[in-house]
N, C-alpha and C positions, 0 to 999 in steps of 0.2 A: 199164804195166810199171814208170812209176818208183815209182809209190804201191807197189809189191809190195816194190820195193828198201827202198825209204824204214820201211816196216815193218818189214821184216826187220831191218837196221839197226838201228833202233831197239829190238826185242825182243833182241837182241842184246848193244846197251848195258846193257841191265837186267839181264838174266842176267848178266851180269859184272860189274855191280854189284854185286848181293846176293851173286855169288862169294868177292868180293873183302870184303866186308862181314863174310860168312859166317869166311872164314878168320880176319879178325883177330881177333872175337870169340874163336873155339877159339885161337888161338894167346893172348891174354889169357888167359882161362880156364887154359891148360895152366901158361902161364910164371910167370902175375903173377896167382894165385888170391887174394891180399889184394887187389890194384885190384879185380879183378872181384867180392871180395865189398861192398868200398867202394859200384862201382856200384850193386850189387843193393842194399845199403842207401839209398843215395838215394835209388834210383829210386821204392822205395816208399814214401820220405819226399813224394816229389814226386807219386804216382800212388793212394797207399793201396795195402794188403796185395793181393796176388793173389787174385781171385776165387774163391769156391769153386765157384759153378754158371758158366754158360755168362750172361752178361748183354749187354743190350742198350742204344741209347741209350733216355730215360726216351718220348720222340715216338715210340720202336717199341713200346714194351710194349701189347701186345694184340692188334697187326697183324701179326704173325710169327710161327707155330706151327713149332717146329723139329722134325724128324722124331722123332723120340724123346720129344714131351711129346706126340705124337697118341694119341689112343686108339683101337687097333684096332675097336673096336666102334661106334664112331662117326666117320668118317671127315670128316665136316663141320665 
C-alpha cells in the first residue's frame, strides 16, 4: 500500500511540475515575446536549427522503423 502512495505522489510531483513549467513558458511567450524570441535564438545557437524529419540518436539508426516509414507491402 505504501509503494502505491509513494507513486502516486510521486506522479503527482511531475505533473505539477511540467504545470507549472508549462505556465511560465506561456506566460513568457505572452508578456516578454523579445526574451522568448532571445531564447529561441540561443537555443538553436546551442542545439542547431530544428529538425525537419523526426531523427534519432546516430546508435539507433537502423534499429527503429517508425510507423510511418513501414511499408504496407512488406511488413518485415
Amino acid at each position: 500500500m505504501t509503494e502505491v502512495l509513494v507513486d502516486a505522489i510521486h506522479d503527482y510531483e511531475q505533473k505539477a511540475f511540467w504545470e507549472r513549467v508549462n505556465e511560465q513558458i506561456e506566460r513568457t511567450q505572452k508578456k516578454d515575446p523579445e526574451a522568448w524570441a532571445d531564447y529561441l535564438a540561443e537555443r538553436e545557437l546551442v542545439l542547431g536549427p530544428p529538425s525537419r524529419s523526426r531523427r534519432i540518436a546516430p546508435e539507433w539508426e537502423g534499429l527503429i522503423t517508425f510507423p510511418e516509414e513501414t511499408d504496407e507491402d512488406n511488413p518485415g
